[in-house]
C-alpha positions in Angstrom: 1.1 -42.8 54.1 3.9 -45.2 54.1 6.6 -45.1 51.1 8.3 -47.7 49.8 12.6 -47.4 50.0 14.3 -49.8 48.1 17.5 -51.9 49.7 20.8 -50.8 48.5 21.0 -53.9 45.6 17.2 -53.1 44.8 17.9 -49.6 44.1 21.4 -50.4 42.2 19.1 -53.1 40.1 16.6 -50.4 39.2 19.4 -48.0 38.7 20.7 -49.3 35.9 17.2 -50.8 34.6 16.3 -47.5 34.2 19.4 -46.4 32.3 19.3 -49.2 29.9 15.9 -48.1 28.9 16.8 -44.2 28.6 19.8 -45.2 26.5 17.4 -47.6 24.4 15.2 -44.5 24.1 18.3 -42.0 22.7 19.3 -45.3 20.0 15.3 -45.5 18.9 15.4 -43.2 16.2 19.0 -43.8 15.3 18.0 -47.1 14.7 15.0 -46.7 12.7 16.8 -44.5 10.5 19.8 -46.9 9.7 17.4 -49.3 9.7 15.1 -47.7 6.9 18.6 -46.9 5.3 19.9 -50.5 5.3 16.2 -52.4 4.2 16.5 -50.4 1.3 19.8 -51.7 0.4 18.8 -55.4 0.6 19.4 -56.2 4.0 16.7 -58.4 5.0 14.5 -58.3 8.5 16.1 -61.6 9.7 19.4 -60.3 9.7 18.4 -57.1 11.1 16.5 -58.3 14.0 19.9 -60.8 14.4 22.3 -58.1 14.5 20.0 -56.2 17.3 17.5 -58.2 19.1 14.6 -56.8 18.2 11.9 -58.4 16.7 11.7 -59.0 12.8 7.9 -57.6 13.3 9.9 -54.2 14.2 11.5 -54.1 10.7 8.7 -55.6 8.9 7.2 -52.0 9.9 10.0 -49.7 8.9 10.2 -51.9 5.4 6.4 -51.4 5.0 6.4 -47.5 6.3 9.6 -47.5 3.9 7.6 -48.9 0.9 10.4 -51.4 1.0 10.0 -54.3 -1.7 9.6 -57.8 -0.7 12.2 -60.4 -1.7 9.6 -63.0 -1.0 5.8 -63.2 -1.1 4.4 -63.3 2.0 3.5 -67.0 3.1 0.9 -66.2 6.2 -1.4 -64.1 7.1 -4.0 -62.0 5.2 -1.0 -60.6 2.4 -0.6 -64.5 1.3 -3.2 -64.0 -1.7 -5.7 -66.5 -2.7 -5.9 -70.2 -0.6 
């Protein structure tokens, strides 16, 4: 059965592809917990998801996981209320 072996700039790509995501694994948690930490303080999931490229759905999830309270109702979605 023939194996695939990657060229010298193929296997330096995928190198470091795969130690961006390891090092993305180690910061998960880290995150998350800062994160949680920060939410609670008033920082809001715009400027979260600014500061680190992740999503603001990410932090919507800590802040709902966190019981985190809303500065603003909701304005889609099946949390709006009545319409």
């Amino acid at each position: 059965m023939p194996t695939y072996t990657p060229d010298d700039e193929a296997a330096r790509l995928y190198a470091r592809y795969k130690r961006a995501r390891e090092t993305e694994a180690e910061l998960k948690d880290p995150v998350r917990d800062q994160a949680a930490a920060d939410l609670k303080a008033g920082a809001t999931v715009s400027e979260l998801a600014k500061l680190t490229g992740l999503t603001p759905e990410f932090f919507r999830r800590i802040a709902r996981a966190e019981g985190v309270e809303r500065l603003r109702p909701p304005t889609v979605g099946k949390l709006r209320g009545n319409s």
